[in-house]
C-alpha positions, -999 to +999 in steps of 0.1 A: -735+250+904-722+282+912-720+312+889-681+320+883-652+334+862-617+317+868-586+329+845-553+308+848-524+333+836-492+326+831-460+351+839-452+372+818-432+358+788-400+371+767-408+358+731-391+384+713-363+367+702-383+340+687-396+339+649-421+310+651-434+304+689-467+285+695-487+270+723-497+242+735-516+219+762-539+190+767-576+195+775-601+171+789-636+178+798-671+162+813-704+174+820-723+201+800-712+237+805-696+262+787-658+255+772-626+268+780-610+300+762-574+311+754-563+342+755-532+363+747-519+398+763-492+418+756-504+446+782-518+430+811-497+443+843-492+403+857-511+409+887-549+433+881-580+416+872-577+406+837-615+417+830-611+451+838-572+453+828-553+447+792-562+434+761-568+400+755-574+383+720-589+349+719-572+320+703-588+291+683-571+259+695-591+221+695-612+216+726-618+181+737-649+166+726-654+154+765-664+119+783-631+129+794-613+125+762-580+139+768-571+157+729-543+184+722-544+223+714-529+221+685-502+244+681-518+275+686-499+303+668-481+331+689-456+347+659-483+378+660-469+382+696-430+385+697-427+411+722-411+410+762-445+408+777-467+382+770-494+368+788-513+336+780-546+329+799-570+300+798-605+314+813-636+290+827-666+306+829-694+283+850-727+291+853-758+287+880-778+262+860-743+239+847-710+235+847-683+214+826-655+203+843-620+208+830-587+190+831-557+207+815-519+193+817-481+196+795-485+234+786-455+241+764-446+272+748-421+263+717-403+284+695 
């Protein structure tokens, strides 16, 4: 186990036109460690490091409860961010004594 910080971010994300947009994706996980985390951004420049750049809000969504055990999101509500820019970012954070292993697949963003 290695000590590390991985963020998968999407482009940015014209959801201005939209009243009602949500996310969502399938998660599966094994192995102890900490969980994944959603994030949203309406200021992140698409290409700095998103720990030193933007602001990011968390997102509650339904994590799988692991054994591999593939369960959806949810539809995790976006209508707060209806602007030109957005950024969505699922973040893994490992560390040096354990590490979970995630699967993610179908990310959808519906409006």
């Amino acid at each position: 186990n290695v000590a590390s910080e991985n963020w998968l971010i999407s482009p940015a994300y014209d959801l201005s036109g939209l009243s009602a947009p949500y996310f969502t994706f399938q998660n599966a996980y094994n192995y102890s460690g900490n969980p994944i985390q959603v994030f949203v951004s309406t200021d992140y420049d698409g290409s700095s490091n998103p720990t030193t750049q933007g602001n990011w809000t968390s997102l509650p969504f339904t994590l799988s409860g692991g054994s591999w055990t593939w369960v959806s999101s949810g539809n995790i509500d976006l209508s707060s961010y209806t602007s030109n820019n957005v950024h969505i970012a699922i973040q893994y954070t490992g560390g040096s004594t354990g590490g979970s292993t995630w699967e993610i697949d179908d990310l959808k963003i519906i409006g």
